[in-house]
ZAMARBA-761929 format. One record per residue (C-alpha): residue number from 1; x, z, y. Coordinates in pm, whole numbers, plus 32768, in hexadecimal, padded with zeros to 4 digits. Example, Ala and Ser with C-alpha at 12.3 -4.5 7.8 and 13.67 -1.06 7.14 Angstrom:
BEGIN
   seq   east     up   north
     1   84CE   830C    7E3E
     2   8557   82CA    7F96
//
This chain:
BEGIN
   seq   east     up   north
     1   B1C7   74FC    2617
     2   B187   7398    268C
     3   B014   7347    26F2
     4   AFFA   71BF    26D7
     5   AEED   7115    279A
     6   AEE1   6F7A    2758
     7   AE25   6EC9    2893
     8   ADED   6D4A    2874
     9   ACD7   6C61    2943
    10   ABC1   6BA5    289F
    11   AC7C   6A3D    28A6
    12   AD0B   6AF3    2748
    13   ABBF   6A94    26BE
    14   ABD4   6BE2    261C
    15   AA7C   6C11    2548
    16   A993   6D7A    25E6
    17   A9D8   6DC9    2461
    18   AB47   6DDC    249D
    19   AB39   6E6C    25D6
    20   AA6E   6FC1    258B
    21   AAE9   6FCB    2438
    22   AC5B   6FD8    24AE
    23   AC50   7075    25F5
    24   ACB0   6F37    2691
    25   AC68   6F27    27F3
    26   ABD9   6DE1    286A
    27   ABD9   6DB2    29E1
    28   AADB   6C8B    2A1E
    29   AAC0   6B76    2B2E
    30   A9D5   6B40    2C06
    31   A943   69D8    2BD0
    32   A8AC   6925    2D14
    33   A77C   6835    2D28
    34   A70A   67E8    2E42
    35   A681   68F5    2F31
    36   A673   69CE    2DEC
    37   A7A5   6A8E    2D51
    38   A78B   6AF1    2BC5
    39   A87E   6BE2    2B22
    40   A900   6B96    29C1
    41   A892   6C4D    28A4
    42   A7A7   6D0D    2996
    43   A6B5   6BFF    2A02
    44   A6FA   6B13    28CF
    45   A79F   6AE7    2798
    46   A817   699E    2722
    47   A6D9   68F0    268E
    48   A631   695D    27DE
    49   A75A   68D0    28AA
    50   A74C   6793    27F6
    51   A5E7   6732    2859
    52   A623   6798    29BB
    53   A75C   669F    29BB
    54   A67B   65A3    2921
    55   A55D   65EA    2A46
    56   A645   65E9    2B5D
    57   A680   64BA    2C4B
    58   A7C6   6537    2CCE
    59   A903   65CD    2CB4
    60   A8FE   675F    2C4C
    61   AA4B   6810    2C9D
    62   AACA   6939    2C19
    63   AB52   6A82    2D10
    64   ACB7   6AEC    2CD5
    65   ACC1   6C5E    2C88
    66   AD4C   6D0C    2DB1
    67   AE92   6DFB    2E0E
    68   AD9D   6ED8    2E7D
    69   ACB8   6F07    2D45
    70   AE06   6EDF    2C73
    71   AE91   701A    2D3B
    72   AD36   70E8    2CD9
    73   AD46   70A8    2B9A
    74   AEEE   70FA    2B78
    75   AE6F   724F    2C24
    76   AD25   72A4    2B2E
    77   AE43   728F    2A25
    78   AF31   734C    2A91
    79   AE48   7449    2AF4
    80   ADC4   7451    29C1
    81   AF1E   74C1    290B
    82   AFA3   736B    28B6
    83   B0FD   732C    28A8
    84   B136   7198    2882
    85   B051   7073    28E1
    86   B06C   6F0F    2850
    87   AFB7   6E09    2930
    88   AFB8   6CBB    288B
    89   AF1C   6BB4    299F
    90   AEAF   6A61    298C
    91   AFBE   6959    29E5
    92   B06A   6982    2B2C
    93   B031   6823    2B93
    94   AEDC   680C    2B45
    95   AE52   6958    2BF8
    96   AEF7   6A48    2CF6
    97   AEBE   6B8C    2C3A
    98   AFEF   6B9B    2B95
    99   B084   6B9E    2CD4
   100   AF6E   6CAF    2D5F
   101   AFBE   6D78    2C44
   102   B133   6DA7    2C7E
   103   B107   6DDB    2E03
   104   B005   6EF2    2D7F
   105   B112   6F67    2CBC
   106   B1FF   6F8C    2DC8
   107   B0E9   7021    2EBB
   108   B093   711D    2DA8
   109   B1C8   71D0    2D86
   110   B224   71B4    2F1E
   111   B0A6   729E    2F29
   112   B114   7352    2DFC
   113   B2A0   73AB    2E03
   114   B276   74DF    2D24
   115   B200   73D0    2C18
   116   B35D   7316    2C17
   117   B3FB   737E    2AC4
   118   B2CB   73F2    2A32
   119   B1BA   72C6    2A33
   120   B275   7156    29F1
   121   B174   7032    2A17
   122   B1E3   6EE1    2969
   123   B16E   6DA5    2A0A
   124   B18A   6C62    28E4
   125   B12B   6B16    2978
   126   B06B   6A75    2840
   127   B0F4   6906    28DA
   128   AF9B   68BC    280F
   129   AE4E   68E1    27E7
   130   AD35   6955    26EE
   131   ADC9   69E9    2589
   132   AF0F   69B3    25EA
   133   AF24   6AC2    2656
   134   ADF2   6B85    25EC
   135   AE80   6B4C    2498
   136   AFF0   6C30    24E1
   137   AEFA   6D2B    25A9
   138   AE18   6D55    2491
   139   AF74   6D85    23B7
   140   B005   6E74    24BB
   141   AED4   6F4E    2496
   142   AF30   6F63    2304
   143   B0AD   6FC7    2368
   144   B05C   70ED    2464
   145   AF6C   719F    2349
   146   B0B2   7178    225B
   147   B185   721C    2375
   148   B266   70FA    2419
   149   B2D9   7144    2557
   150   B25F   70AD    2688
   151   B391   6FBA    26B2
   152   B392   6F33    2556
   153   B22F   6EE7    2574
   154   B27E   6E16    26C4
   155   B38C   6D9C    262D
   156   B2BF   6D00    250C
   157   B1A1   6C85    260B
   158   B2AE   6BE9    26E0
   159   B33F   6B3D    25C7
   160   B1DE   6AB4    2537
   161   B183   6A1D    266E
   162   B2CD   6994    26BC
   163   B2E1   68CA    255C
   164   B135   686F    2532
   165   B0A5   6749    254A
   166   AF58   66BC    2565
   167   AECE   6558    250B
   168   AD63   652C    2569
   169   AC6D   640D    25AA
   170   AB3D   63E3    268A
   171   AA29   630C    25F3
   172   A9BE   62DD    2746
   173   AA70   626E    2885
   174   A950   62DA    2968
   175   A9AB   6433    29C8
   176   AB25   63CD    29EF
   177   AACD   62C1    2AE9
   178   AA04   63AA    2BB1
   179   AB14   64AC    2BD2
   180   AC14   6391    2BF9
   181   ACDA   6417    2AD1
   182   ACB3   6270    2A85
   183   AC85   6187    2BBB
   184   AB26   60E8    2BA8
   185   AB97   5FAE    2B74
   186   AC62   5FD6    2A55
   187   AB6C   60A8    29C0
   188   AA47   5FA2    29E2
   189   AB22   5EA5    2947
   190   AB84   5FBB    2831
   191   A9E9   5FFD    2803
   192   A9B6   5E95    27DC
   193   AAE1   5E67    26D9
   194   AA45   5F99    2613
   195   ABE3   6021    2646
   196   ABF7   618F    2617
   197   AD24   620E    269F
   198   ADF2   6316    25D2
   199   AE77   63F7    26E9
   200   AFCE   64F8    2680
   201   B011   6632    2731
   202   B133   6704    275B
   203   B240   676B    284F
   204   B11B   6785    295F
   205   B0AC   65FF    291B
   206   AF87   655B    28B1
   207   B00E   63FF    2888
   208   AF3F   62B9    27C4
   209   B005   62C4    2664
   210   AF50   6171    261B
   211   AE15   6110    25CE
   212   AD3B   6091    2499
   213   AC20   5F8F    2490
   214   AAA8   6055    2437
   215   AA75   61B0    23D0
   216   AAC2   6187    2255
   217   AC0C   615F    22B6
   218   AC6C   6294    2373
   219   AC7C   638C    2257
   220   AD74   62A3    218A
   221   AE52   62AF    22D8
   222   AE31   6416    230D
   223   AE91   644F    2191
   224   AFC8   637D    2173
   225   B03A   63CE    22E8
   226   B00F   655B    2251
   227   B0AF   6532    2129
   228   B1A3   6480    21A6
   229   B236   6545    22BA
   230   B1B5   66CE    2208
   231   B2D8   67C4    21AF
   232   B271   67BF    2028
   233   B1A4   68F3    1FB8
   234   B159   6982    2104
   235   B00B   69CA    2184
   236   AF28   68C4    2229
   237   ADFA   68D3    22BD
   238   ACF1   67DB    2331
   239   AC39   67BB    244B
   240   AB00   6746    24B0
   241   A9A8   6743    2583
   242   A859   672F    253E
   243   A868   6640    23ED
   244   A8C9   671E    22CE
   245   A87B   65FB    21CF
   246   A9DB   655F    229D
   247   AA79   66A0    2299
   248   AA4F   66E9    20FC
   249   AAB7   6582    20C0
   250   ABDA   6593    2167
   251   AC2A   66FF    20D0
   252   ABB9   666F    1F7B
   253   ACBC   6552    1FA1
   254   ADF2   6606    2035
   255   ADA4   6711    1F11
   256   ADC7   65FE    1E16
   257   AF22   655C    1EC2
   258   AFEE   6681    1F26
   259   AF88   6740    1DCA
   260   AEE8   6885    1E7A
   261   ADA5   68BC    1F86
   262   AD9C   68F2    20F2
   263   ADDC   6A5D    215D
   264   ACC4   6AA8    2258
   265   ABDA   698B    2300
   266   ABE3   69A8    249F
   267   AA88   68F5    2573
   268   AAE3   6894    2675
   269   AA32   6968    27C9
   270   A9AF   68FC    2929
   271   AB4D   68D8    29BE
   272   AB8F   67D0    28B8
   273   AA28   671F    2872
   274   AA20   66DD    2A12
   275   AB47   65DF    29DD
   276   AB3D   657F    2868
   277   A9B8   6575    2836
   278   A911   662F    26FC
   279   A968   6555    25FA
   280   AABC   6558    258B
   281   AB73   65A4    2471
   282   ACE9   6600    243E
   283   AE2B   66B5    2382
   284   AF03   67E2    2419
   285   B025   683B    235C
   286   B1C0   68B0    23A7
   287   B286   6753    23BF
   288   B3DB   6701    2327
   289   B3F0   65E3    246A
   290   B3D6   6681    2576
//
């Protein structure tokens, strides 16, 4: 009988709810400030994280997870009777541990030969970030209590992440410019303008969509770039930091265009907040454009 376990890192933005209620296992990062390293969702949640970002004069940067504690955890799991693993990583352009989780994959079974044929481990590239692909893993954890094979389940995850999009806005350039997400010139002049730009995601991008004059006008955007571009009556979800005022408008407003509310809400963690800053709002949802 198949023994299912669903791995995923904490860029998925997957709630501590979630992840003990489901059996989801969230690997963190470890978040660098200075001379002092924090672990996420050990040394701070998100409301803790934000005031740290808003305290801290530089630039934090988040760990890759490692082949090495990739390869532990593969053998914990197969020790412990499992028979399939699904790993779904933060985008492969964005972070390394995609790529650290598949050489652990090959090192794994070169340690473990007897395991070939018995243990499968599924490596999915979200190409995204936050609940695009928490969202499928939260789903995937729905479809292994109703039985569905390892494979279909990848299947579906592979297929979410391959299709989702995300449109989001920052109401603030400042962190951006200090990653260099937005050169500092052009986000000075953006500041100054009061433009807030309305960034898209998929395929492994984050590219500037366009951008709207003052903060009243991002939700509009959002809304009509969402319905717009949504396959009709599939979920959505909506994503957002540290403002939940922004975050129920926006659900409040989609709810009212596309006829139906958001499936689950997503706020955004330490991996994302580092380069988008705490207060944004946005829409993830399958795409009929892509």
């Amino acid at each position: 009988m198949a023994k299912i376990k669903l791995l995923t890192d904490a860029a998925a933005d997957i709630s501590p709810e979630y992840e003990k209620e489901l059996g989801i296992r969230v690997i963190p990062f470890k978040v660098a400030m200075g001379d002092k390293t924090y672990t996420s969702g050990v040394d701070f949640d998100n409301d803790k994280f934000y005031k740290m970002l808003d305290a801290y004069d530089g630039i934090p940067a988040t760990s890759q997870i490692t082949a090495f504690e990739y390869e532990e955890i593969f053998k914990e799991y197969y020790d412990k009777g499992y028979t399939d693993i699904i790993n779904v990583t933060i985008n492969r352009e964005g972070s390394a541990t995609y790529n650290n989780a598949c050489m652990a994959a090959e090192s794994f079974f070169e340690n473990n030969p007897e395991a070939k044929g018995k243990f499968e481990i599924y490596n999915i590239d979200s190409e995204g970030y936050t609940g695009a692909y928490g969202w499928p893993v939260i789903q995937a954890a729905g479809k292994i209590k109703k039985g569905c094979s390892a494979k279909e389940i990848a299947a579906y995850i592979q297929d979410w992440v391959s299709n989702c999009v995300i449109y989001f806005a920052m109401y603030t350039l400042k962190y951006a410019r200090k990653s260099g997400r937005i050169p500092s010139a052009a986000a000075f002049v953006g500041e100054v303008m009061g433009l807030r730009p309305v960034m898209r995601i998929h395929d492994h991008e984050i590219k500037t969509f366009t951008k709207v004059r003052g903060d009243k006008a991002v939700i509009p955007k959002i809304l009509d770039l969402t319905a717009d571009e949504i396959i009709p009556q599939t979920p959505y979800c909506v994503v957002y930091g540290r403002d939940e005022a922004v975050r129920d408008e926006l659900a409040k407003a989609l709810t009212k265009k596309l006829g139906y509310p958001p499936a689950d809400f997503f706020q955004i963690g330490a991996a994302i907040a580092i380069n988008a800053g705490p207060n944004v709002v946005g829409a993830i949802f399958k795409s009929q454009k892509v």
